[in-house]
BALO-867443 format. One record per residue (C-alpha): residue in one letter; x, y, z. Coordinates in steps of 0.5 Angstrom, whole numbers, plus 500, padded with zeros to 3 digits. Example, Ala and Ser with C-alpha at 12.3 -4.5 7.8 and 13.67 -1.06 7.14 Angstrom:
BEGIN
[atom a, [525, 491, 516]],
[atom s, [527, 498, 514]],
END
This chain:
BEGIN
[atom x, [542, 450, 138]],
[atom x, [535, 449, 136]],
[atom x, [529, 451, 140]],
[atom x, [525, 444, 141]],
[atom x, [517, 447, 140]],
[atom x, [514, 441, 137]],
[atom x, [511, 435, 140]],
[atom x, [511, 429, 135]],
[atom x, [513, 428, 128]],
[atom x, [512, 435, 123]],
[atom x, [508, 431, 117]],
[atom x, [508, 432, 109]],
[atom x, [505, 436, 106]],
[atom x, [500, 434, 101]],
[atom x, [503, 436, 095]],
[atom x, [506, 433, 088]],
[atom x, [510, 437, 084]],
[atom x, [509, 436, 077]],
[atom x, [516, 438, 072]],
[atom x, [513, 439, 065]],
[atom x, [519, 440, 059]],
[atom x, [520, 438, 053]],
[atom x, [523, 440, 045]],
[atom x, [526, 447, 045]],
[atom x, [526, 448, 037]],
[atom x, [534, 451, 037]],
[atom x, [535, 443, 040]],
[atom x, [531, 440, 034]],
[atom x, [534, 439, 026]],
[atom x, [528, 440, 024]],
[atom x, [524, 445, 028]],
[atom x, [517, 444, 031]],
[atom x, [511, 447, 028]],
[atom x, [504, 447, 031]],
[atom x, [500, 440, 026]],
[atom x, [507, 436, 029]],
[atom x, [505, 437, 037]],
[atom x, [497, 437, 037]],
[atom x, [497, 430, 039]],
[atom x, [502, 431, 044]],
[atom x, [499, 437, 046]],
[atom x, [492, 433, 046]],
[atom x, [496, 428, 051]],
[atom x, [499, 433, 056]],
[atom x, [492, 437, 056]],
[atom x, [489, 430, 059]],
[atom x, [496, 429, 063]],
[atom x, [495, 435, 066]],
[atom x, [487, 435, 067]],
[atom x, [488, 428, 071]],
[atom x, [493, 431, 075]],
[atom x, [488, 437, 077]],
[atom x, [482, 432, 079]],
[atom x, [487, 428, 084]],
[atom x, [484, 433, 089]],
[atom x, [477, 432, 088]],
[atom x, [477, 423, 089]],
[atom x, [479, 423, 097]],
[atom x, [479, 416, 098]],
[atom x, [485, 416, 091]],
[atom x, [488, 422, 096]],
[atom x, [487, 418, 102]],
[atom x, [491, 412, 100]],
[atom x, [496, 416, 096]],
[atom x, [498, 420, 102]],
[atom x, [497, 416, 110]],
[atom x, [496, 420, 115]],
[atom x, [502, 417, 118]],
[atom x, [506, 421, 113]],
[atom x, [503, 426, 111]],
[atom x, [498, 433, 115]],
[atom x, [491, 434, 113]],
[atom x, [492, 440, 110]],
[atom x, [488, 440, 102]],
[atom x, [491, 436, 097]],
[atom x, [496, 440, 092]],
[atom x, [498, 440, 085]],
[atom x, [504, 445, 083]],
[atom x, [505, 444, 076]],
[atom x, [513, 446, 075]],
[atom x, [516, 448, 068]],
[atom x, [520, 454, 065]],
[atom x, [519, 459, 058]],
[atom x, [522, 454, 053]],
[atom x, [517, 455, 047]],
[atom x, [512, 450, 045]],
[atom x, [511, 444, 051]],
[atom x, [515, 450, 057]],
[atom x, [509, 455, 055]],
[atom x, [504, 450, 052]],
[atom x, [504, 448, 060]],
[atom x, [503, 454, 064]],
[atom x, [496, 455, 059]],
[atom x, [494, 449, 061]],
[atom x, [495, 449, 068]],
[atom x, [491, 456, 069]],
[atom x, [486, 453, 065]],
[atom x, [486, 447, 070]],
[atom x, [488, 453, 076]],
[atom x, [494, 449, 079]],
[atom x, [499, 453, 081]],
[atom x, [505, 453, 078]],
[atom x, [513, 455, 079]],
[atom x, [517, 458, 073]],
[atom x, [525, 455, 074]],
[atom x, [529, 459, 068]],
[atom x, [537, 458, 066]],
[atom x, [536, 465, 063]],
[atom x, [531, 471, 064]],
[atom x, [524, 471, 066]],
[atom x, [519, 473, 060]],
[atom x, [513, 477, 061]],
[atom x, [510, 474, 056]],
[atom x, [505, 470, 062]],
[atom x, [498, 471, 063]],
[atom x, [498, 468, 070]],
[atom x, [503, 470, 076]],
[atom x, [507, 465, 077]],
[atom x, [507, 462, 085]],
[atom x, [515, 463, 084]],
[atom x, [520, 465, 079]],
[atom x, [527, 464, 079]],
[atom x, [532, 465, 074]],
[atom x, [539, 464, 074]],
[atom x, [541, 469, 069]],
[atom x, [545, 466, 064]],
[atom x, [546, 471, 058]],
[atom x, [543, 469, 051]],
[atom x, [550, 469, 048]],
[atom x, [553, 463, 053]],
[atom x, [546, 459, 052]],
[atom x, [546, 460, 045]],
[atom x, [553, 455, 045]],
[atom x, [553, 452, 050]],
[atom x, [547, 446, 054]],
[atom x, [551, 446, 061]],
[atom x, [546, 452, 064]],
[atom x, [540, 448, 062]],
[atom x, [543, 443, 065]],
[atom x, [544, 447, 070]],
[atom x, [536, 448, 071]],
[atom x, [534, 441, 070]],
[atom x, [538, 439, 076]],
[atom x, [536, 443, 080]],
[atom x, [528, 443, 078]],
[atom x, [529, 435, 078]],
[atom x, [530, 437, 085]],
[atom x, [524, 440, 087]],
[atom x, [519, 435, 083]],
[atom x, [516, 428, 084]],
[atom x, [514, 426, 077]],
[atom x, [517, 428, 069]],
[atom x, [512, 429, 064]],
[atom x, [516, 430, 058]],
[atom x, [515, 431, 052]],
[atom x, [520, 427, 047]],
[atom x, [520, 425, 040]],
[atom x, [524, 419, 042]],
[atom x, [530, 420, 037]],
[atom x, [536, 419, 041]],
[atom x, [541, 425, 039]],
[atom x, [549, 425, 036]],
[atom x, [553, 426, 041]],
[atom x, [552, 428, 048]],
[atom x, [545, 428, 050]],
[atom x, [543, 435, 051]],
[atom x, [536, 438, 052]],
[atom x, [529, 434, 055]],
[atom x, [534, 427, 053]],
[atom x, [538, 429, 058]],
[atom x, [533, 431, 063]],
[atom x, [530, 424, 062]],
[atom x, [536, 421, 062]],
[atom x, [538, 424, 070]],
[atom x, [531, 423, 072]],
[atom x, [531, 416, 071]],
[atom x, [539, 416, 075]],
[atom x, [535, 420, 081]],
[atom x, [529, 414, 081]],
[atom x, [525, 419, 079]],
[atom x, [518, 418, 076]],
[atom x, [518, 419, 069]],
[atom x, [511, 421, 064]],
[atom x, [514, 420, 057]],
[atom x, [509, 423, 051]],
[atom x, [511, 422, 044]],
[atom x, [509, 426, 038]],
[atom x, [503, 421, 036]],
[atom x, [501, 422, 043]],
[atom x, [502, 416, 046]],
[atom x, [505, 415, 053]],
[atom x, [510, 412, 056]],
[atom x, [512, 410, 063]],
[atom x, [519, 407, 066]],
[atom x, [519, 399, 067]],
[atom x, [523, 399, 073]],
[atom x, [525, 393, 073]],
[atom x, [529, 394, 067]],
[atom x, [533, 400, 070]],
[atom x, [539, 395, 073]],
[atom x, [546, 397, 075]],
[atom x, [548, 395, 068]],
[atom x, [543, 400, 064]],
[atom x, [545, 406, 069]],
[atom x, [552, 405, 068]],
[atom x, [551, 405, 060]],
[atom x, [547, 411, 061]],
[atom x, [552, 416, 065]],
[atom x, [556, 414, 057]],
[atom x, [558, 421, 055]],
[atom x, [555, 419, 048]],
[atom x, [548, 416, 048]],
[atom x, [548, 409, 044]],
[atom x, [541, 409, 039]],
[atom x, [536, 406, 044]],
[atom x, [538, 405, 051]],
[atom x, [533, 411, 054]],
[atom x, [527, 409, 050]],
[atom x, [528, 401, 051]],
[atom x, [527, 403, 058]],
[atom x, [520, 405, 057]],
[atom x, [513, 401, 056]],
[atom x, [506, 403, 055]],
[atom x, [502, 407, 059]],
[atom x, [494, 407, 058]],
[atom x, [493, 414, 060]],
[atom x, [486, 413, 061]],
[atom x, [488, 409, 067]],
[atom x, [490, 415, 071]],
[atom x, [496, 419, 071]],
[atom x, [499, 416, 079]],
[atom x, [503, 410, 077]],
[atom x, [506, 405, 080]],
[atom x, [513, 409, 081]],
[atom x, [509, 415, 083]],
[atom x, [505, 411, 088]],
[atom x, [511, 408, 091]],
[atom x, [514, 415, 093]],
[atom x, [509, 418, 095]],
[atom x, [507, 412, 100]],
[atom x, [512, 407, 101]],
[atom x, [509, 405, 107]],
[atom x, [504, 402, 102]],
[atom x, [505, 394, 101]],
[atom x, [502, 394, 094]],
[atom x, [508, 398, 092]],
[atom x, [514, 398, 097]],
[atom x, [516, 391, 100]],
[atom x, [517, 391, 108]],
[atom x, [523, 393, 109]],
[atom x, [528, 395, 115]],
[atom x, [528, 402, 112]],
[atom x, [521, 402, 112]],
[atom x, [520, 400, 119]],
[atom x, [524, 405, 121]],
[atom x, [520, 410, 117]],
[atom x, [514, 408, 121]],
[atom x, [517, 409, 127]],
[atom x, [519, 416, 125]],
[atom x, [512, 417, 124]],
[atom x, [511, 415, 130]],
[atom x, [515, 419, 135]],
[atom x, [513, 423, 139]],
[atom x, [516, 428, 144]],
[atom x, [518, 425, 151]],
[atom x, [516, 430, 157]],
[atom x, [519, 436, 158]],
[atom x, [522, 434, 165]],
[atom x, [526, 428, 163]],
[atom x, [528, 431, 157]],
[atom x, [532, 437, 161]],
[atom x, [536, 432, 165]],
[atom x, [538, 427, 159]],
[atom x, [546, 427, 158]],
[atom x, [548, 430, 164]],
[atom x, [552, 423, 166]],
[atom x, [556, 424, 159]],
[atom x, [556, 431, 160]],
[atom x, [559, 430, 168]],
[atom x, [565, 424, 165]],
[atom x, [567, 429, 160]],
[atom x, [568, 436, 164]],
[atom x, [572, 431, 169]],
[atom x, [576, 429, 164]],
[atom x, [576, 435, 159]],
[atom x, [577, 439, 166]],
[atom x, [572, 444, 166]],
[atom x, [569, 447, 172]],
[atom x, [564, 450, 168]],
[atom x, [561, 444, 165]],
[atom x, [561, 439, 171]],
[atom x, [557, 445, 175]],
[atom x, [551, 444, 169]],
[atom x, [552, 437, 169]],
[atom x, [550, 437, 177]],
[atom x, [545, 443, 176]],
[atom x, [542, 439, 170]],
[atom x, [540, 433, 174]],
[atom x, [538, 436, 179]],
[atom x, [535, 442, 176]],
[atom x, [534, 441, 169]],
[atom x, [538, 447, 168]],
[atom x, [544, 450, 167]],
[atom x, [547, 454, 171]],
[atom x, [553, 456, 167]],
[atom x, [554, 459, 160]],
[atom x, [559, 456, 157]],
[atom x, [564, 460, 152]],
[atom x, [563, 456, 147]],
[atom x, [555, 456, 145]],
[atom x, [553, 458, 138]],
[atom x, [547, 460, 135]],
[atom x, [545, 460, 128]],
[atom x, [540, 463, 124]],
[atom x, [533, 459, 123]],
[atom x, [531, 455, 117]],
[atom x, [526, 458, 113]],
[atom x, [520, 456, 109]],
[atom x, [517, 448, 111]],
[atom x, [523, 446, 112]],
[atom x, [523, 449, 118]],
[atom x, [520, 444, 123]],
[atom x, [523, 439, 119]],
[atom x, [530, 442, 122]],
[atom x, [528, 444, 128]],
[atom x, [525, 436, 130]],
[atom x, [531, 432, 126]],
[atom x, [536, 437, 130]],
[atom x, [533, 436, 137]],
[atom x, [531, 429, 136]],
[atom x, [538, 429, 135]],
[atom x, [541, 432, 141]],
[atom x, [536, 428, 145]],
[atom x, [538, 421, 142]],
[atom x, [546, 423, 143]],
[atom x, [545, 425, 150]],
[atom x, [542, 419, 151]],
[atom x, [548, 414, 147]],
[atom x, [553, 417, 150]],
[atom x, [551, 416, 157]],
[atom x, [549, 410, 156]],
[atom x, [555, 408, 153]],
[atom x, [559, 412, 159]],
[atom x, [554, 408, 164]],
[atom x, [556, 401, 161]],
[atom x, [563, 401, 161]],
[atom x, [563, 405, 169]],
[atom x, [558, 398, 171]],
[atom x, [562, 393, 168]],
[atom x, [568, 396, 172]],
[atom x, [565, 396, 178]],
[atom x, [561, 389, 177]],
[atom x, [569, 387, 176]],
[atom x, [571, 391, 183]],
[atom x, [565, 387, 186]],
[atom x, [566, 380, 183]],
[atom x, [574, 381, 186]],
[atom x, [571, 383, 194]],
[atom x, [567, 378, 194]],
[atom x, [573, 372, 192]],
[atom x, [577, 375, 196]],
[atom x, [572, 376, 203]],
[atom x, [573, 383, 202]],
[atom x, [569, 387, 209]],
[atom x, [569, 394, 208]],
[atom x, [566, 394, 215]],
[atom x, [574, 392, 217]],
[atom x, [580, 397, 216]],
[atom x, [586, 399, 221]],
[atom x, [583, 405, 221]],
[atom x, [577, 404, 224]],
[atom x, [574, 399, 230]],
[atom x, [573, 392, 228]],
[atom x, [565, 391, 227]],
[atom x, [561, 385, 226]],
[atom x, [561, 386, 218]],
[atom x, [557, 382, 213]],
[atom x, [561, 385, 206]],
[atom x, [563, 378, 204]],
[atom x, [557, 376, 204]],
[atom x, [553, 381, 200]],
[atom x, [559, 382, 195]],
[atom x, [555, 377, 190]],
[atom x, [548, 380, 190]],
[atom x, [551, 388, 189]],
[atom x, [555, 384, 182]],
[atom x, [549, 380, 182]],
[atom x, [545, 387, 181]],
[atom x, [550, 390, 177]],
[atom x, [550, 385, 171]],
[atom x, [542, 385, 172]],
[atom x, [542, 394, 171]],
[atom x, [548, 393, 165]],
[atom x, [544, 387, 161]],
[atom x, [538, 392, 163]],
[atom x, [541, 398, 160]],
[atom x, [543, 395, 154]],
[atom x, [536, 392, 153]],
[atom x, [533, 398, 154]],
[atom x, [538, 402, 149]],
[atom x, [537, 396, 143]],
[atom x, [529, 397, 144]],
[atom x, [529, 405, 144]],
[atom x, [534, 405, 137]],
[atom x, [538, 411, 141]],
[atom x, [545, 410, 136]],
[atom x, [540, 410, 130]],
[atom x, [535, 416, 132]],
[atom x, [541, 419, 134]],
[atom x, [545, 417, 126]],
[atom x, [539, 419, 122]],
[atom x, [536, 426, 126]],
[atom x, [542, 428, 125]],
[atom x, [544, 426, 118]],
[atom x, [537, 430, 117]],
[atom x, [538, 436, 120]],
[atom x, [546, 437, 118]],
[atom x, [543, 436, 110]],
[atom x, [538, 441, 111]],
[atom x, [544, 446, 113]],
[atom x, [547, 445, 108]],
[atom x, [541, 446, 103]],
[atom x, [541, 452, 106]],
[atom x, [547, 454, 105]],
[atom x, [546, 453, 097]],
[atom x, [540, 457, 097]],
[atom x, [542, 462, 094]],
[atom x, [545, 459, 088]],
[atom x, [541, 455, 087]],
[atom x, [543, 448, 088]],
[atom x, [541, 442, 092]],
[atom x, [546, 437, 096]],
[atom x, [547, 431, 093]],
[atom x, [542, 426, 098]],
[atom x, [537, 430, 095]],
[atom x, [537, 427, 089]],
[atom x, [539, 420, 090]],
[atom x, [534, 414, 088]],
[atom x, [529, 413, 094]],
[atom x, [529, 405, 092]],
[atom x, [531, 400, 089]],
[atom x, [529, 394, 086]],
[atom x, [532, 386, 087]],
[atom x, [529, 380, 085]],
[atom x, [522, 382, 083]],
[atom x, [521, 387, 089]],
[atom x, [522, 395, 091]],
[atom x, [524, 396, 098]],
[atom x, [527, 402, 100]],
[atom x, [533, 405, 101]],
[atom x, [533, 410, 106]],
[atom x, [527, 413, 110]],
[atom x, [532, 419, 112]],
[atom x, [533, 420, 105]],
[atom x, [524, 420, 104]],
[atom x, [524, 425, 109]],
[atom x, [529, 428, 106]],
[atom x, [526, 429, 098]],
[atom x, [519, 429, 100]],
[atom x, [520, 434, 105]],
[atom x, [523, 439, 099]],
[atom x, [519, 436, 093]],
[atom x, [513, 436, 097]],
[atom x, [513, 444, 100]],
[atom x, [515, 446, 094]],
[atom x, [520, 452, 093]],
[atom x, [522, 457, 100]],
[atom x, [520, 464, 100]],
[atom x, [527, 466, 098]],
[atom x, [525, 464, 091]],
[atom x, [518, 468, 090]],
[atom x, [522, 472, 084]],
[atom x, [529, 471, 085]],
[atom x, [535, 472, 079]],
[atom x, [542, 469, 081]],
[atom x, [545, 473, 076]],
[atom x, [543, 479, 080]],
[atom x, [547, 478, 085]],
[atom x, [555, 481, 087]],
[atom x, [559, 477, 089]],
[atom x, [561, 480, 096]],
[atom x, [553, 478, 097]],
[atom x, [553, 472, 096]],
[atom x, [561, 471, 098]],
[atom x, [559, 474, 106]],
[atom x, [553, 469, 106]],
[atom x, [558, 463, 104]],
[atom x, [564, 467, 108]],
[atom x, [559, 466, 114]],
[atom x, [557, 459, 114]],
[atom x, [564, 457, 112]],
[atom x, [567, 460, 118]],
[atom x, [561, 457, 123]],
[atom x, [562, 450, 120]],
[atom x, [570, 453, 121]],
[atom x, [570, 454, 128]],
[atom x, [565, 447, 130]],
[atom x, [570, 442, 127]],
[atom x, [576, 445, 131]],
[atom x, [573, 445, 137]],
[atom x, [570, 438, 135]],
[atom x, [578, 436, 134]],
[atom x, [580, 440, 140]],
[atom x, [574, 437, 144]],
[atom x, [575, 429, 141]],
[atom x, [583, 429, 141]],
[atom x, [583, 432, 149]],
[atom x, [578, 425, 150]],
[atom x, [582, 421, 147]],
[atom x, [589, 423, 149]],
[atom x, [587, 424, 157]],
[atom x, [583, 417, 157]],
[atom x, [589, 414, 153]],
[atom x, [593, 417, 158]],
[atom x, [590, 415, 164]],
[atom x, [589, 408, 162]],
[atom x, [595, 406, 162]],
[atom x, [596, 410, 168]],
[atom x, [591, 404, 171]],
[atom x, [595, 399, 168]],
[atom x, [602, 401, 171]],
[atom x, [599, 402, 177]],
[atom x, [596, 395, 177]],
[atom x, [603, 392, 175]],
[atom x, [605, 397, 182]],
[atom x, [599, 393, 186]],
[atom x, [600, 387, 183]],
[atom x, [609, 388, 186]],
[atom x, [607, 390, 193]],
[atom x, [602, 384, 194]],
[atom x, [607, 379, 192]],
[atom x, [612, 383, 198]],
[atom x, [606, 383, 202]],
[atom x, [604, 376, 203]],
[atom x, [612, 374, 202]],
[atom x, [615, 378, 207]],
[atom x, [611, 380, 212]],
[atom x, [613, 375, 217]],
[atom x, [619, 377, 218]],
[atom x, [618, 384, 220]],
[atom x, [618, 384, 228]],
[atom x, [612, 384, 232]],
[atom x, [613, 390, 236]],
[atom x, [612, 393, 229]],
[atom x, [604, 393, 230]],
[atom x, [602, 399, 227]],
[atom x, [607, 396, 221]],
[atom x, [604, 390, 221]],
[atom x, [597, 393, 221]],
[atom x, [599, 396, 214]],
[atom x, [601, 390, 211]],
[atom x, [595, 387, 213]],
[atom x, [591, 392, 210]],
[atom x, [595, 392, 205]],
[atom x, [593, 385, 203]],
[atom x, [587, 386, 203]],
[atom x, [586, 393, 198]],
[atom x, [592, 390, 193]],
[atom x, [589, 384, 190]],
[atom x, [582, 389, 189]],
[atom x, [586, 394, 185]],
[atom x, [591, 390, 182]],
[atom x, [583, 387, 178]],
[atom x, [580, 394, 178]],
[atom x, [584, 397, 175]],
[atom x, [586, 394, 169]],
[atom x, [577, 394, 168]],
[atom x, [577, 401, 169]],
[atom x, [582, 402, 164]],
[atom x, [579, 397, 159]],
[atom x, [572, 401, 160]],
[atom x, [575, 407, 158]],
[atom x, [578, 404, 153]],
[atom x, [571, 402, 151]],
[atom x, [568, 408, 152]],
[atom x, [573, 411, 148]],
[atom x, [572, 406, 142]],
[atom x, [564, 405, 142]],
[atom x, [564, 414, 141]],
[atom x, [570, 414, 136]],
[atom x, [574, 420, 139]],
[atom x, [580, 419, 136]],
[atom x, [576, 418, 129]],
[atom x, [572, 423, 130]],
[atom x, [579, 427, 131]],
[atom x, [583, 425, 125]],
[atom x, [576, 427, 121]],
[atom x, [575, 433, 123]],
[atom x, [582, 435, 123]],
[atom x, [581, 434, 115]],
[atom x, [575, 436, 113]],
[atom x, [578, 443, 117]],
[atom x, [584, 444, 113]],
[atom x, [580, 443, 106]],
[atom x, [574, 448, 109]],
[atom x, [582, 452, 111]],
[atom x, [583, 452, 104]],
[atom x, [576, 453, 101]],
[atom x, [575, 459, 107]],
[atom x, [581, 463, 103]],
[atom x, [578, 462, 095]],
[atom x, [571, 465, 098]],
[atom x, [575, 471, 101]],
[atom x, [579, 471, 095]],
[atom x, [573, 472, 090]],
[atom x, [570, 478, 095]],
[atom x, [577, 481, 094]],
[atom x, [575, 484, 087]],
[atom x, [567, 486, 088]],
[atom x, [567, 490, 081]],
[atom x, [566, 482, 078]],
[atom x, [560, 482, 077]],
[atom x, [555, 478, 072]],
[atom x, [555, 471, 071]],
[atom x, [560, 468, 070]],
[atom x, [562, 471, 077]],
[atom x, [557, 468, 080]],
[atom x, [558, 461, 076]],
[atom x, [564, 461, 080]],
[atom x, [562, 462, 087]],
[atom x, [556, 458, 086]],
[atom x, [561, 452, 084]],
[atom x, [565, 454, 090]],
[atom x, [559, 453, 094]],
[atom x, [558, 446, 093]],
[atom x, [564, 444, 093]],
[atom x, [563, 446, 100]],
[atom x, [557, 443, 101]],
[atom x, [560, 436, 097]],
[atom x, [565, 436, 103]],
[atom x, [560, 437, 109]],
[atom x, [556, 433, 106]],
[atom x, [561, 428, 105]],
[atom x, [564, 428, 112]],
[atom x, [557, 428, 115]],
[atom x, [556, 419, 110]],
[atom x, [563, 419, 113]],
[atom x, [562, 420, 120]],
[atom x, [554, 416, 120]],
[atom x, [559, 411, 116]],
[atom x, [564, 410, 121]],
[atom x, [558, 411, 128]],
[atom x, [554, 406, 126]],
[atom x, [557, 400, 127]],
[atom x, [559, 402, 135]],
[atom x, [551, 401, 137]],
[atom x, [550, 400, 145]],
[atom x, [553, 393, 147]],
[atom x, [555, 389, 153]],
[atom x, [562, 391, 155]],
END
């Protein structure tokens, strides 16, 4: 669990990760020399001089980046490239000259051969032996710097290569499957920016071909007057897609302004949110425990009982930090509030339905066999306490419809599990899949975006720019058993928490399954004794009083729990599917037999610590996101199958 410190919504930093490449001459027939590239270098020169000056127009900057999203620190623009020859190292001249910082991403070893330090440096280490015969490490780079950037500027001779893309073709080609911006710089000097509106559902699928056909990726490119600026329309729509020059309003967007927007309720409330979920669950899951927190929270706002099965996980690093720790609490705080609420819902309507059948049949609690008869009122008010009954469960969804509790609990979460798996995939150098899918999408002449989570998710990383982890860091140099114990510990925590949650859902499901067929047996029972009540009560002797009183009694109790209690075990059946316990059950049960599996290949690869070098941890890392694929997977699984189940009347 996290510790909630933040009042309101952690904005973006101001920033723009600039990923510069081109040409490497081993990619090339005909290598490069100086007179070809001029022009292009010229272009870039004047690209990276625009991008400098951003900072310096604050009403540009003010547009560009809303305070609504965005904090108030100074603008950064962070140039990202690696030490390829000519453009790679061309780019870090040009960004000392214009003083932008700027990171270095590598797929081999860092070179010394810079004048400035770099902010960070990383390199995967592969040897120059593997990189001479094979493009998969310098995809390997691209992708993971693709990650980290918020526009390409490429510079490409527009050639499209023999077979499989390699090189700056297949950086532009992931570039535009990811929606990112792209600047693309011919060797004329000229620059050319995405028609978006050309980039369709059919052009995509032609470009995942493994061989490029002759003019699909330049024909998606028009002309750009770099004189006009270098922040165009597709850069624009990302950084602010709250903007309605740029974006279409949308319900995506609306829920990206109420993110925005949030703020931390009060303390005292917040200590005391869950407290009638947590109490129906320790009553069913029978746990002394966690029914004496549920009192003490209510009353107290605190617990009194430390319960066994409390984890504690170690902090996000870096900006994403405080991304986390608000997703994360957010979550919790929406979650608490859906389950009680759903749990409140289905417990009201059982009692609306108790009251409804008092009141048909004049039921007066004020008269039992037991007790002296008194004047007695009940019939009379039985209609106005199921009066008010519906009143507070219309109320109580109203309430749930206009606080988003269902979807703030889905979309914190779904934050807050990705940025725990990105962090699982630090250390060999990868990003979860969210991370770089499209932002938006363009229908019938208009972009809308798609999903605010995953905005908060790729600005969130693009824009803080890479974590301390990587200031200067090489995979290659590190062993198996490092990197394997790191894995070997967040897998066995994610190991442990979905057998608990099968362990904790299976539990719900089947005792309240249990239970409600209970109820209903024992309503065929009511329904039975009634029918023998009203037939033969006559015939018992009057000197039987005591006899008769019970059967008197009787008739009055029967009818109510013959209606009550199949509406009590229709809530809980209620309950039970609106929070999808037997689903969540059978899901978690799965992705715990694949972690199982993957669980032993990581304690496998620690067995042999003499293995060492790349290839090694090219294994490793791919067994990395593998896991990370799974978890991820689950998590758009889960979301998938909750979202339907938002608060509505029973």
């Amino acid at each position: 669990m996290t510790t909630d410190t933040q009042l309101s919504f952690p904005r973006v930093p101001r920033s723009i990760s600039v990923l510069v490449s081109g040409h490497r001459n081993k990619r090339r027939s005909v290598p490069f020399c100086g007179f070809e590239l001029r022009l292009a270098f010229r272009t870039l020169d004047k690209v990276l001089e625009k991008f400098a000056r951003i900072p310096e127009e604050a009403a540009q900057a003010d547009e560009i980046f809303p305070r609504a999203l965005y904090s108030d620190d100074p603008v950064t623009i962070r140039v990202v490239t690696g030490q390829a020859d000519h453009v790679d190292r061309y780019a870090i001249r040009r960004a000392g000259k214009h003083r932008l910082p700027f990171d270095l991403i590598v797929p081999g070893e860092v070179q010394a051969t810079c004048a400035r330090e770099p902010k960070h440096s990383v390199a995967f280490g592969c040897p120059q032996s593997v990189l001479e015969k094979d493009n998969a490490p310098f995809a390997t780079r691209d992708e993971f710097a693709l990650s980290y950037a918020d526009i390409l500027v490429a510079v490409w001779d527009g050639n499209t290569p023999l077979g499989a893309p390699g090189g700056v073709v297949w950086l532009i080609q992931r570039a535009v499957a990811m929606g990112l911006p792209v600047l693309w710089i011919d060797l004329d000097g000229a620059v050319h920016k995405i028609a978006d509106h050309r980039v369709t559902e059919l052009w995509l699928h032609r470009l995942k071909r493994p061989t490029l056909e002759h003019g699909l990726l330049e024909g998606l490119f028009e002309t750009h007057n770099i004189e006009t600026g270098v922040l165009i329309d597709s850069l624009r729509r990302r950084l602010n897609p709250l903007g309605d020059r740029f974006v279409s309003a949308s319900l995506q967007s609306d829920i990206l302004g109420s993110y925005a927007a949030e703020k931390r309720a009060s303390p005292w409330i917040e200590r005391r949110v869950g407290w009638f979920e947590q109490f129906m669950t320790a009553v069913f899951r029978a746990r002394p425990c966690d029914f004496l927190n549920s009192v003490s929270k209510l009353l107290a706002g605190k617990r009194i009982c430390k319960s066994r099965y409390e984890t504690h996980e170690a902090p996000v690093p870096g900006l994403l930090k405080a991304r986390f720790e608000w997703s994360d609490a957010r979550a919790n705080i929406a979650g608490r509030k859906h389950g009680s609420g759903t749990w409140l819902l289905y417990m009201l309507s059982s009692a609306a339905v108790f009251a409804s059948a008092a009141g048909l049949i004049q039921f007066d609690l004020s008269w039992h066999f037991w007790l002296n008869k008194s004047a007695g009122h009940w019939p009379a008010r039985w209609p106005w306490v199921e009066l008010a009954l519906i009143i507070l469960i219309v109320y109580s969804v109203v309430r749930a419809g206009m606080q988003h509790w269902h979807r703030l609990w889905l979309g914190h979460r779904f934050v807050a599990e990705q940025i725990r798996y990105l962090r699982l995939l630090e250390s060999f150098l990868a990003v979860p899949a969210p991370f770089t899918e499209p932002l938006f999408a363009y229908q019938q002449g208009r972009y809308r975006l798609r999903s605010a989570e995953l905005w908060l998710l790729q600005r969130s990383l693009s824009a803080g720019g890479l974590p301390p982890l990587y200031g200067d860091y090489r995979l290659a140099s590190q062993t198996v058993p490092e990197l394997g114990s790191k894995l070997k510990e967040a897998v066995e925590e994610q190991f442990g928490f979905h057998e608990k949650k099968h362990k904790h859902a299976h539990a719900m499901h089947k005792r309240m399954d249990n239970l409600s067929i209970v109820l209903f047996f024992l309503a065929g029972v009511s329904t039975a004794l009634h029918i023998f009540a009203e037939h033969w009560a006559d015939s018992i002797s009057a000197s039987d009083n005591r006899l008769q009183l019970l059967l008197a009694e009787g008739v009055l109790w029967l009818p109510l729990f013959s209606a009550s209690f199949p509406a009590l075990g229709a809530a809980l059946h209620g309950v039970m599917t609106k929070l999808e316990f037997g689903r969540i059950a059978e899901q978690s049960n799965k992705v715990h037999a694949q972690l199982e599996t993957l669980l032993s290949v990581v304690r496998f690869a620690m067995t042999k610590p003499e293995a060492t070098g790349w290839q090694p941890i090219t294994d490793l890392r791919d067994d990395a996101k593998d896991i990370a694929k799974l978890l991820a997977d689950e998590n758009v699984q889960w979301r998938d199958l909750i979202k339907y189940q938002r608060t509505e009347l029973p």
